[in-house]
C-alpha positions as CSV (number, residue, x, y, z in Angstrom):
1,X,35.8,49.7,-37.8
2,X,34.8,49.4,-34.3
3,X,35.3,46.0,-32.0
4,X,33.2,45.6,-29.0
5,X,35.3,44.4,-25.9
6,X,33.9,41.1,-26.1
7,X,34.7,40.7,-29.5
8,X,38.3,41.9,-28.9
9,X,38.8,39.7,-25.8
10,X,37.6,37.0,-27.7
11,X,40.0,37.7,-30.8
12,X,43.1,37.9,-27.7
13,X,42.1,34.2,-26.4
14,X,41.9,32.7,-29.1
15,X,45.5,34.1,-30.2
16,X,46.4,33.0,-26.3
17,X,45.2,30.0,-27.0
18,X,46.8,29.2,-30.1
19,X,49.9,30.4,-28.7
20,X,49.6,28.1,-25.9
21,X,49.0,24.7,-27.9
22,X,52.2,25.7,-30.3
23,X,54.8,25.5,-27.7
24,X,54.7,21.9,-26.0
25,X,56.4,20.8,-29.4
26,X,59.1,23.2,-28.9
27,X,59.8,21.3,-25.6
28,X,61.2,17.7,-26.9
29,X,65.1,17.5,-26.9
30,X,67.4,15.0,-28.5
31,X,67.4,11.5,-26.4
32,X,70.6,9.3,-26.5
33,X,70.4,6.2,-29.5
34,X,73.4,4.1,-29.0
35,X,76.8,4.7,-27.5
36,X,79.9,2.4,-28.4
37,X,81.0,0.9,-25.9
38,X,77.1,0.5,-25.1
39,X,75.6,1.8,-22.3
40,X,75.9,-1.6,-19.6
41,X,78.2,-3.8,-21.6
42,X,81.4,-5.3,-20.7
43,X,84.2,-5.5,-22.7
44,X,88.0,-6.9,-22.7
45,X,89.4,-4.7,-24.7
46,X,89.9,-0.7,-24.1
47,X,88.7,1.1,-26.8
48,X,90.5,4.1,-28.9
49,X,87.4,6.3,-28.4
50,X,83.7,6.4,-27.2
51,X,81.0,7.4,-29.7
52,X,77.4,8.1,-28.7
53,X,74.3,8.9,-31.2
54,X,71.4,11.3,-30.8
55,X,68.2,11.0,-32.0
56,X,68.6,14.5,-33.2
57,X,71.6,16.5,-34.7
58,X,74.0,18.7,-32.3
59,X,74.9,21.6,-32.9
60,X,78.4,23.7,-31.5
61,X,78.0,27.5,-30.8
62,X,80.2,29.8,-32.4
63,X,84.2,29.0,-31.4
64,X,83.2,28.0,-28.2
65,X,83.4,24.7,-26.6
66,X,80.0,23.8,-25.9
67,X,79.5,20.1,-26.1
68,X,81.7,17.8,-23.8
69,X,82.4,14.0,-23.1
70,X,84.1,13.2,-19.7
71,X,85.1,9.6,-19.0
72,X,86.6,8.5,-15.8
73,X,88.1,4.8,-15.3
74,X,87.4,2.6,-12.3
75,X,89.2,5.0,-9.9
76,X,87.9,8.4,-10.7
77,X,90.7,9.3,-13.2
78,X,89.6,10.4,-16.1
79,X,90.8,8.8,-19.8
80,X,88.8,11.3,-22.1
81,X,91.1,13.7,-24.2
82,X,89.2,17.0,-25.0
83,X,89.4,16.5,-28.4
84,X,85.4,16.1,-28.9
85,X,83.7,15.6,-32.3
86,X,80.3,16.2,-34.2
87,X,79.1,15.1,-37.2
88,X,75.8,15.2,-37.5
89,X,73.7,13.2,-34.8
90,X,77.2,11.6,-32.9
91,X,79.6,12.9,-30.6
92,X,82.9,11.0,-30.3
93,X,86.1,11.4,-27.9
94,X,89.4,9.8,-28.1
95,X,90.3,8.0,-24.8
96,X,94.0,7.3,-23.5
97,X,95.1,4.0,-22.5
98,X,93.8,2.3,-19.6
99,X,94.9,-0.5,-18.2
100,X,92.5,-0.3,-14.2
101,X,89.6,-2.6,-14.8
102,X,86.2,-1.8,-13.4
103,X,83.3,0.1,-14.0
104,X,83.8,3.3,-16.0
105,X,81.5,6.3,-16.3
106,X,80.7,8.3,-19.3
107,X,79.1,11.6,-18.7
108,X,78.2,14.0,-21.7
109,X,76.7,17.5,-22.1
110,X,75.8,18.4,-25.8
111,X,73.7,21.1,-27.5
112,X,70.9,19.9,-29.7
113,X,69.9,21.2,-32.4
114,X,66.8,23.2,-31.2
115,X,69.6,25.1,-28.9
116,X,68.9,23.7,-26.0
117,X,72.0,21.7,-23.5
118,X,71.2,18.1,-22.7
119,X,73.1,16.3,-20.2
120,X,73.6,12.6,-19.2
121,X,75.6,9.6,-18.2
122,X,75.9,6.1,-18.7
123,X,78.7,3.0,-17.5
124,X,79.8,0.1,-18.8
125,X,82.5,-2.6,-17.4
126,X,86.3,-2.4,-18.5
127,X,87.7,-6.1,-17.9
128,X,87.1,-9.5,-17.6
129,X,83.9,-11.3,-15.9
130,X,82.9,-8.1,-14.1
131,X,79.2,-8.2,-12.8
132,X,77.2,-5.5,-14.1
133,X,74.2,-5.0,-11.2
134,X,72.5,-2.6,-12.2
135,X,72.6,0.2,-15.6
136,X,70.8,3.4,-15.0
137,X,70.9,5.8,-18.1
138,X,69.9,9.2,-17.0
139,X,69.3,12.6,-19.0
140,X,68.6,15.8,-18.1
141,X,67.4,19.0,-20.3
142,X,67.5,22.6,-19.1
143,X,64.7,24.0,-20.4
144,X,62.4,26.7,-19.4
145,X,59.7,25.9,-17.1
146,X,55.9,26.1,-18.9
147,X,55.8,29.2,-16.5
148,X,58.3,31.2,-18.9
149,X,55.8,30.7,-21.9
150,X,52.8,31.5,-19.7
151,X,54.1,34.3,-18.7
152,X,55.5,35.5,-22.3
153,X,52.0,34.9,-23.8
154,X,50.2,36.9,-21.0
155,X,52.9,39.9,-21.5
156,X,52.2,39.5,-26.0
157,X,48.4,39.4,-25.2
158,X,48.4,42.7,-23.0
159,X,50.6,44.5,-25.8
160,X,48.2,43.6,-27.9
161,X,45.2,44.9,-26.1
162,X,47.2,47.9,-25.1
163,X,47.7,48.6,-28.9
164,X,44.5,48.1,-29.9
165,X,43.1,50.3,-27.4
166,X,45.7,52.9,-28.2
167,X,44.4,52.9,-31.7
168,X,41.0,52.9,-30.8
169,X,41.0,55.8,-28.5
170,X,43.2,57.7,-31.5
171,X,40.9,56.9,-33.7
172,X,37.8,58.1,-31.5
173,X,38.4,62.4,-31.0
């Protein structure tokens, strides 16, 4: 059997093409639901821990500690043990006491389940009648750029062609 060139660059961009149109769904990552304490709020009373829910499970890596919830109080200090939780879709820390009123930060960094780390923060208000200006919830994925998968499909598509010519010029003499 014996494929003309066209035929051959044809059959490699169609497979480009295909490979192409497969990957943006492999480029979502898990968004923050919920958090309790929620994410602006103000509340009187300091809480025993912080939960926050994904829209996606998470996922920890082997032993290693790879998913993380930092909360700092009104000054900077921070009030998060390390003893981080998942189950399922929510992350939870226990928080020591705090008695300095104010705005406090949350920050968290978890894996999601497609492998990939997602960070973010939130505040809310600790005390009594504290004016909450302005919430800004912000995330942040480290992903590969479209680039990466670009170039991967470019390098799959030149094996291939380099195989099949291989084959074909074995095949010839």
């Amino acid at each position: 059997m014996r494929l003309t060139t066209k035929r051959l660059f044809s059959t490699l961009a169609i497979a480009a093409l295909g490979l192409a149109l497969s990957m943006p769904s492999s480029l979502s990552h898990t968004k923050l639901v919920s958090a309790n304490p929620a994410a602006g709020s103000v509340i009187t009373q300091w809480p025993e821990q912080i939960s926050i829910e994904f829209d996606e499970d998470l996922i920890n890596i082997g032993d290693e500690k790879t998913n993380f919830i930092v909360v700092n109080n009104a000054v900077g200090d921070q009030v998060s043990n390390n003893d981080e939780t998942i189950e399922s879709n929510i992350a939870t820390v226990s928080l020591t006491p705090n008695e300095i009123e104010g705005p406090v930060l949350v920050f968290y960094r978890v894996i999601s389940a497609d492998g990939h780390p997602v960070e973010g923060e939130f505040t809310f208000t600790f005390g009594q009648d504290q004016p909450v200006t302005q919430v800004e919830i912000t995330e942040t994925s480290s992903s590969y750029p479209i680039s990466i998968y670009i170039a991967s499909a470019a390098f799959i598509a030149s094996g291939i062609f380099f195989a099949i010519y291989s084959y074909r010029r074995r095949n010839r003499g």
